[in-house]
Structure formats: C-alpha cells, structure tokens
N, C-alpha and C positions, 0 to 999 in steps of 0.2 A: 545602560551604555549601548545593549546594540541597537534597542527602538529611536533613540537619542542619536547617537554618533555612527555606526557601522551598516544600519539598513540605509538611509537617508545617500550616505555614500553608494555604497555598493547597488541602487535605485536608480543612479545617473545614468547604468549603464545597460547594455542590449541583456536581456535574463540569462541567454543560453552562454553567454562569454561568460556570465557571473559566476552562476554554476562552476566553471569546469575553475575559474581563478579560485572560485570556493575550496573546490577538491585540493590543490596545490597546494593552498595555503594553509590546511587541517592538516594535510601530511607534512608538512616542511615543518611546523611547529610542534606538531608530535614528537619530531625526532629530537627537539630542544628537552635538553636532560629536567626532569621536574615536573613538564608539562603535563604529562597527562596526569599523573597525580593528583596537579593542581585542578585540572577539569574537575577532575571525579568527586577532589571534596568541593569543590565549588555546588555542582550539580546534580549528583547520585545522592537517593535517598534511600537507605538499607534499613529495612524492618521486614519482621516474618509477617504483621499486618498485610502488608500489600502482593506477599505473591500470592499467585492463580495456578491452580490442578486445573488445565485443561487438557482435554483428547489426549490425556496419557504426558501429558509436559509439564514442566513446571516452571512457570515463567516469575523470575524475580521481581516483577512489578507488572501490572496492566498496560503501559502506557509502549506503545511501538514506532518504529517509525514504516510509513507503507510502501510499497512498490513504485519505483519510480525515480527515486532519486537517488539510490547506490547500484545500478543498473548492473555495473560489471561487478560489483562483488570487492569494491578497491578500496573502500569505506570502511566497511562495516567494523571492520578491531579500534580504530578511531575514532568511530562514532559512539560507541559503546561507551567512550569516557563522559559522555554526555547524560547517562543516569538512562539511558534505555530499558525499557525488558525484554525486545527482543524486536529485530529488524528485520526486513523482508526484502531479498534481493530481485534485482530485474526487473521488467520485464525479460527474459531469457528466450530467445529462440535457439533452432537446431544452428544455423549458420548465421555469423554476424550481418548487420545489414545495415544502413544509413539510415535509414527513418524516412520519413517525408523531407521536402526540398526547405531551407532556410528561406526565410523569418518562420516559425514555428513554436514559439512560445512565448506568452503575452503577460505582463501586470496588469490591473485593472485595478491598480490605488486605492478610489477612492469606494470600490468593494470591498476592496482584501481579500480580490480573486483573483486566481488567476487562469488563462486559455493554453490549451495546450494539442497541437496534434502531433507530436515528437514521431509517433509511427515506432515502435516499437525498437526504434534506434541503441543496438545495443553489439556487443564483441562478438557473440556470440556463443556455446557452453563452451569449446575449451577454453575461454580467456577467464570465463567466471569458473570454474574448476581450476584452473591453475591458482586463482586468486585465495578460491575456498579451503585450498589444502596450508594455509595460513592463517585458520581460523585459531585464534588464542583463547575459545571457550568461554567469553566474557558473559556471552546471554546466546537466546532461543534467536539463530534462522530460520526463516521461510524461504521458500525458493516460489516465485510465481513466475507462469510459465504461459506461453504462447507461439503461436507458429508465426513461419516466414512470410512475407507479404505477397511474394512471388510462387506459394502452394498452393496446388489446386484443392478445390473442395475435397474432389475423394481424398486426397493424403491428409489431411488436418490431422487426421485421428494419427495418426503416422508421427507427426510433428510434436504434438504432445509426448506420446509414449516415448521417443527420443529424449525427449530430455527430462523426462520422468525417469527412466532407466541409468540417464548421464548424472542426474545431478542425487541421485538417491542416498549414495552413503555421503553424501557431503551436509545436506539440508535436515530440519529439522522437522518442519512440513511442507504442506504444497499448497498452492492455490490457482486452480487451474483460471485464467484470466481469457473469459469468455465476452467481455461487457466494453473492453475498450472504443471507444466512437470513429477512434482513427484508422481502424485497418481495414481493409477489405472485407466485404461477404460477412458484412455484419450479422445480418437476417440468419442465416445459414447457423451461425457460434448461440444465437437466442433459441433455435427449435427445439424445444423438448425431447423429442424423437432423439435428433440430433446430439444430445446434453447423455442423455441415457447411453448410449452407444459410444461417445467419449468414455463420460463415469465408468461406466464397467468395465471399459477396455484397462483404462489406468488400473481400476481397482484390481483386475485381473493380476495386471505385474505385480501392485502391488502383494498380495500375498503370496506370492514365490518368493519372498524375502522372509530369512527366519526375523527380522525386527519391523514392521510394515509401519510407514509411517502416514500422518493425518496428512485428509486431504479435504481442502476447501473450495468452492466456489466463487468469485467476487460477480458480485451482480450492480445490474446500474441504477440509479437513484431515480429514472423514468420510469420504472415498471411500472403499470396502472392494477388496482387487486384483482385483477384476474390472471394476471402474469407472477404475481404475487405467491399466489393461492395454487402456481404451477410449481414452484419454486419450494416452494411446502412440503406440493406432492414428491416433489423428485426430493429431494432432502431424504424423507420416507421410504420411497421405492427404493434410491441406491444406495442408501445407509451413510453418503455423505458425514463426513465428521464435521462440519460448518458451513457458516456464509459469512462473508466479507459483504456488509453492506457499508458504504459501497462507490460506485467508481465514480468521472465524470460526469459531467451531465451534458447534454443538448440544448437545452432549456436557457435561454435568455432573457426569460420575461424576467420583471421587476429589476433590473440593474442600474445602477447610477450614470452605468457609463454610456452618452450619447449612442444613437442608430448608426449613425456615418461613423467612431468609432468601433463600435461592433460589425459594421458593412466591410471595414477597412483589415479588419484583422480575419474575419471569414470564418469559415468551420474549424472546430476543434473541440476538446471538453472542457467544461470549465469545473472547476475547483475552487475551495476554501471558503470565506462566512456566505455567499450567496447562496450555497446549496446546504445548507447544514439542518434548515428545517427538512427539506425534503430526504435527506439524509436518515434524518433522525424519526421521520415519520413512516420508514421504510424500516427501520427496527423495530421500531413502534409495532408494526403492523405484524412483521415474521414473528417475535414474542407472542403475542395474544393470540391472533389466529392458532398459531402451534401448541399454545400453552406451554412455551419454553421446551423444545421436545430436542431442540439443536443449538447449540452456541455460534454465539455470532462477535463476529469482531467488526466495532464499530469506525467511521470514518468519514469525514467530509464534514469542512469546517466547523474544526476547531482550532481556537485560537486562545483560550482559554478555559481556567479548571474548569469553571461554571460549562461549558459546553460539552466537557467532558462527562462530567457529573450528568447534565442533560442527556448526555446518550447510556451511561449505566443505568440509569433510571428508567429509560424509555426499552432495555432487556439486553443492552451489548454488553459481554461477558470481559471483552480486553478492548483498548481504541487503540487508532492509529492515528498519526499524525502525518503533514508532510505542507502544504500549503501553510497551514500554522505556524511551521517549524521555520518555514523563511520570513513571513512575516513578524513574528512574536521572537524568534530566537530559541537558543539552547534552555534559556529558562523558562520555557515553558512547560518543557516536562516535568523540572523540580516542581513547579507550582499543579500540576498534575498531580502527582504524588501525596504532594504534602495536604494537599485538598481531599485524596481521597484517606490518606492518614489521621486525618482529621474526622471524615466521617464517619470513622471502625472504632474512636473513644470516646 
C-alpha cells in the first residue's frame, strides 16, 4: 500500500514539506484510540532471537532508525510503534538554528537517493529535553550530537561537551557526529589530532557519572584506507565504544540522474541505494582490518532485508535505516526482522 498508493502521492510534493506533513500526521493518528496497537501488531516482530548485548544495552532487535529524521526528539514514542529497536535522535546542537537556506533537500527517484544539505537544522537541546522527558521506554535512544554553525574552531570542543552533559540522563548512547558534509570547517571535525582531543574531553565527563554511557563515532563513506586505518587507530587509542559507518556521501559518480540535474541541485550529501556499496565496503574494511576489536553500526542504503543481511555479513553488529525508510515504508523493518529471524533457524 505505501510503495503502491501513499509514496507515489506523498513524491508530488517539495521533500522537506512532506516530512514535516509526515510528522502531523503520525501524531494525529496516534492519538486515534487503537492505533498504535494496530501499528505494532502490524509491524513489530518480538522474539529473544533478535536482540543484541551491545556496549552494555540491550537492544530488542537490530534494526534502528538513524540520525536525521526525529531531529527534535517529537517522534520517537511513535515511531517506536513501527517495530524499531532503537532510534537515534538529532542532529542536536547547543542552540537551536535554521540550517542552510531552502530548497535543501532533494529525491533522486530513479536512484532511490536522496541529497540533502539540511545544516544541522534543529530546536536545539532544551526543546529535545523537554521532548525526551516523555520517553515511554519503548526501545534504546541515541542521542547524536554536533555543534553550532556559527562556533568557532577553538569552542567546538565546548559545543560537544554541552550537550553531552545536557542530554546525558535523558539518551541511551552518544554518537559524536563529526562526518556531516554540510557544516562548516569540515577538515578541522576529520583531524585526528583533533578527533583525540574531543574523545577524551567527552570521555572525561563522561566518567564523573556513577552510570557512563556508550559513546560513538559516525564517520563518512569517503574515507580512503588510510583514513580508514586512522579510524582503527583512534577506536584503539580512546577506547571508543563504536563506529557508525556511515554518513552521506560527496560522491556523485555512477548516478542515473542527469549532470544539469545534479549541477541544478548543487552540494549536499547524498543518501540511500547509491552509496550502499561504499557503505558497506567501509564495514567491510573496519571488521577485518581490526579483526572485529569494536562494534559497528551499519547504514547507507538500505532498502531491503537482503541489504541488511549484506551489511551483517560484511561485520555491522546493529543497521540503521532512514532513506530506506521513506522509500520502502514502515515495512521494511518488519521484513528486516523477519529476514534476520529467519537466518538464527
């Protein structure tokens, strides 16, 4: 029904309007008596099969959705009816901010990609804390985290630990979000040097808490293996509890969609089946190089089991979804599930 009748529709129109009429209308039927219920036996697939002991959590299924698309935190007890094991809120900075200037987010059809330079467009932490203190305990958050656009290099480190300290007893883990294409002083968030001196600053706080929670990585689907093979080391060096691989990409080659289409829509990251090999060849490579030494959470097109199933195989321990999830729908997680249920008998 939704690949059939509801994407087809809801494709006519500008992406970021869709979105937001998305959010409305998950809420407003939510509050219809029955509804979620119905989601949940529609969608959720409960077996001791499928959950995962990662970094100390216990996540009721593999299968998540990623960063980026419950940005403020308004979602997530709703979404949860959809058979999740566990969602990832934000981007989150210290103060809310706009993002880049509109048109900023692109379809790309007959990919089943999509472009995006959104800019970290979000309320900022007190509007996701106010939201988080309504967590109904359905599955595992994340909180992924980022600075202001308008911070200078020296404060970044600043910007992080703020809402590291903000969002701490709310989230479940962290993922410090260093790889986005769209913010500023990109170079600066990739230096090693740099990377070290975050890690340990967060890490620091974190153990002044009697309960210290996991903290992640996301890195981006361009690294070449010598950036790879840095990424290892520092894993190593700061004890890092994971890697999210991983984020947008740059990369345009091999697309279906025209140059004057790509020339017309301009920089941004792209997402979903276009980057899935590179995706997947980027776990691929953290697995074996490390010999499994850190858990990774896998991401970037999927849109089906089999692609899922392709990224556990190739070493990612949980996937995330989110491009998938607009083009494939709500069942795609059931068929996630059921796929990997299927390969434990």
């Amino acid at each position: 029904m939704y690949t059939t009748l509801l994407r087809p529709l809801l494709f006519a129109f500008d992406p970021e309007k869709v979105h937001h009429f998305t959010f409305s209308l998950i809420k407003t039927t939510s509050k219809i008596p029955g509804f979620q219920a119905l989601c949940r036996r529609l969608y959720k697939v409960d077996a001791p099969q499928l959950e995962r002991q990662l970094f100390g959590l216990t996540f009721k299924n593999p299968v998540g959705l990623a960063a980026g698309f419950d940005k403020n935190a308004v979602l997530y007890n709703e979404l949860a009816n959809f058979g999740f094991g566990f969602i990832e809120i934000g981007t989150v900075t210290p103060k809310g901010q706009a993002g880049n200037p509109k048109t900023r987010l692109f379809r790309l059809k007959d990919d089943k990609g999509i472009i995006n330079r959104m800019g970290f467009n979000n309320e900022g932490l007190d509007a996701a804390i106010a939201q988080l203190k309504h967590n109904k305990g359905r599955l595992i958050i994340g909180g992924n985290i980022g600075k202001n656009t308008t911070t200078k290099p020296e404060d970044y480190t600043r910007d992080y630990l703020e809402c590291f300290k903000a969002l701490h007893p709310y989230v479940d883990y962290f993922v410090l979000n260093v790889s986005c294409p769209n913010v500023g002083s990109h170079a600066k968030l990739n230096d090693k040097a740099y990377l070290e001196e975050l890690i340990g600053t967060v890490q620091e706080a974190n153990a002044g808490y009697s309960v210290q929670k996991p903290i992640l990585l996301k890195i981006a689907p361009d690294l070449n293996e010598g950036q790879l093979d840095e990424i290892i080391d520092l894993v190593k060096t700061t004890g890092l509890d994971g890697v999210i691989a991983s984020n947008t990409s740059t990369d345009r080659s091999g697309l279906k969609a025209s140059s004057e289409r790509l020339e017309a829509i301009g920089n941004g990251g792209l997402s979903g089946q276009p980057i899935k090999a590179k995706s997947t060849a980027v776990i691929r490579y953290l697995s074996e190089k490390s010999a499994k030494a850190f858990p990774i959470i896998g991401v970037g097109g999927i849109h089906s089991a089999e692609d899922a199933l392709e990224k556990i195989e190739a070493g990612a321990d949980l996937v995330q979804i989110y491009t998938g999830f607009i083009y494939e729908g709500p069942r795609l997680i059931k068929k996630i599930n059921k796929a990997l249920l299927a390969a434990t008998t």
